[in-house]
SEROMI-824832 format. One record per residue (C-alpha): residue in one letter; residue number from 0; x, y, z. Coordinates in Angstrom, 2 decimals. Layout:
BEGIN
 residuo num      xx      yy      zz
       A NUM       X       Y       Z
...
***
This chain:
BEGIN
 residuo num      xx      yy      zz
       X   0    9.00   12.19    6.43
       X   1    7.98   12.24    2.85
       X   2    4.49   13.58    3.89
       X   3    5.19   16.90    5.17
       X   4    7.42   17.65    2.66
       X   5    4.44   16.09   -0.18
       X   6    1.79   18.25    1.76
       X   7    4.53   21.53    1.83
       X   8    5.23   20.91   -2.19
       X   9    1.37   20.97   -3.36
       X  10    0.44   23.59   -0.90
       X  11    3.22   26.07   -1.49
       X  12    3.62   25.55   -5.61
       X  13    0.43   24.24   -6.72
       X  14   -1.26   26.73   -4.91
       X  15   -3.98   24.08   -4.06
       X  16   -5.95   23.92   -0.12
       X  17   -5.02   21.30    2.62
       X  18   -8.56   19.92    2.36
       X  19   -7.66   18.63   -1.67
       X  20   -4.30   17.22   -0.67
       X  21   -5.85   15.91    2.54
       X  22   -8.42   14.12    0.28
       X  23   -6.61   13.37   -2.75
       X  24   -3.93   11.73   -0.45
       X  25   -6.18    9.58    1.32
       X  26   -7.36    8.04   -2.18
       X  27   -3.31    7.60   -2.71
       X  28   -2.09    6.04    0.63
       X  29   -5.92    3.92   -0.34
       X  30   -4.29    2.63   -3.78
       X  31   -0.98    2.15   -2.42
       X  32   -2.29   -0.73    0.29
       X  33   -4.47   -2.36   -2.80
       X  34   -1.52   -2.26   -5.04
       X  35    0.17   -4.55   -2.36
       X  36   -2.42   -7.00   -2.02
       X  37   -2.71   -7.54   -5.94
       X  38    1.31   -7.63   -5.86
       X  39    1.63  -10.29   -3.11
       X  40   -0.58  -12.47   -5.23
       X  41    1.21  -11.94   -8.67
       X  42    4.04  -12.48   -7.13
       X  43    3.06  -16.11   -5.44
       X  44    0.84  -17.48   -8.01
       X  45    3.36  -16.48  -11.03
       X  46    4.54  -19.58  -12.66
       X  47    8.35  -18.26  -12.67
       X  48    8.34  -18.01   -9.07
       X  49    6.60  -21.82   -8.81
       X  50    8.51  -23.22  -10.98
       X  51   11.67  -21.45   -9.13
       X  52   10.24  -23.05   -6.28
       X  53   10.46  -26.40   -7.30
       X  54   13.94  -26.28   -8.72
       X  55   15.91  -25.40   -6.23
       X  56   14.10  -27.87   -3.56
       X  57   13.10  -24.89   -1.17
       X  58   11.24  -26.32    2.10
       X  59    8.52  -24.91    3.88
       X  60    7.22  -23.02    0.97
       X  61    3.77  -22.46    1.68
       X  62    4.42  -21.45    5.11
       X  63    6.44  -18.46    3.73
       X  64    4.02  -18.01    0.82
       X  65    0.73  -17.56    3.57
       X  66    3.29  -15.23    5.84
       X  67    4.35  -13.09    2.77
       X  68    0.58  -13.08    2.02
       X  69   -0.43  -12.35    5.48
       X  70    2.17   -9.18    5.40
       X  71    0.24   -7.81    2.38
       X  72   -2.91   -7.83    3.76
       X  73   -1.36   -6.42    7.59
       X  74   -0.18   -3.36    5.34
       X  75   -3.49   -3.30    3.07
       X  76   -5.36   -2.76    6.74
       X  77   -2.67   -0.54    7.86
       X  78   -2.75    1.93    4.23
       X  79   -6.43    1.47    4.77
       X  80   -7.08    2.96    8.12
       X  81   -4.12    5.56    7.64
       X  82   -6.39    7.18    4.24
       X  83   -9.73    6.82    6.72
       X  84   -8.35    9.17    9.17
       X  85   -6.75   11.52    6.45
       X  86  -10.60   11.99    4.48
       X  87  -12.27   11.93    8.04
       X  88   -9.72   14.80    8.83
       X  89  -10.78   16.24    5.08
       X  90  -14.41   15.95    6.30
       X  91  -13.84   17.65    9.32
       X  92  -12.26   20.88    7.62
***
C-alpha cells in the first residue's frame, strides 16, 4: 500500500520520471533490509539486553537469539531481491 501512493507522491509533485523513483527506491527498500541485519545484531549483542537476560533467568535464550537473527537475515534476502527486481525494472525502461 504505501508504494503506490510513494510512487503517485514523487511522480505527481516532484515532477520527477518513474525510472528515478524506480531506481532510487530500489537503493531504499536495499538499505532498509541492511538496516535490519545491523539492528538484529545491536540488539542481541548489547550488554543491556545480556545482562537483562541473565536477571530474570530466561531459558532457551540462544535458541530465540539465532531465530530472531535468522528473521533478520530472511527479511535482508527478502528487501534484497524486492530492490533487484525494482532496478532490473529501472534497467528495462
Amino acid at each position: 500500500m504505501g508504494t503506490p501512493i510513494t510512487f503517485s507522491f514523487f511522480k505527481l509533485y516532484l515532477k520527477l520520471s518513474f525510472n528515478i523513483v524506480l531506481k532510487y527506491s530500489s537503493f531504499v527498500i536495499l538499505i532498509i533490509g541492511a538496516l535490519s541485519i545491523i539492528g538484529g545484531n545491536n540488539i542481541m549483542y548489547g550488554s543491556n539486553y545480556v545482562y537483562t537476560k541473565a536477571s530474570t533467568g530466561m531459558m532457551n535464550t540462544t535458541k530465540n537469539d539465532l531465530e530472531t537473527l535468522k528473521g533478520s537475515y530472511s527479511f535482508c534476502i527478502f528487501m534484497g531481491v524486492s530492490a533487484v527486481i525494482l532496478f532490473l525494472i529501472y534497467l528495462l525502461f
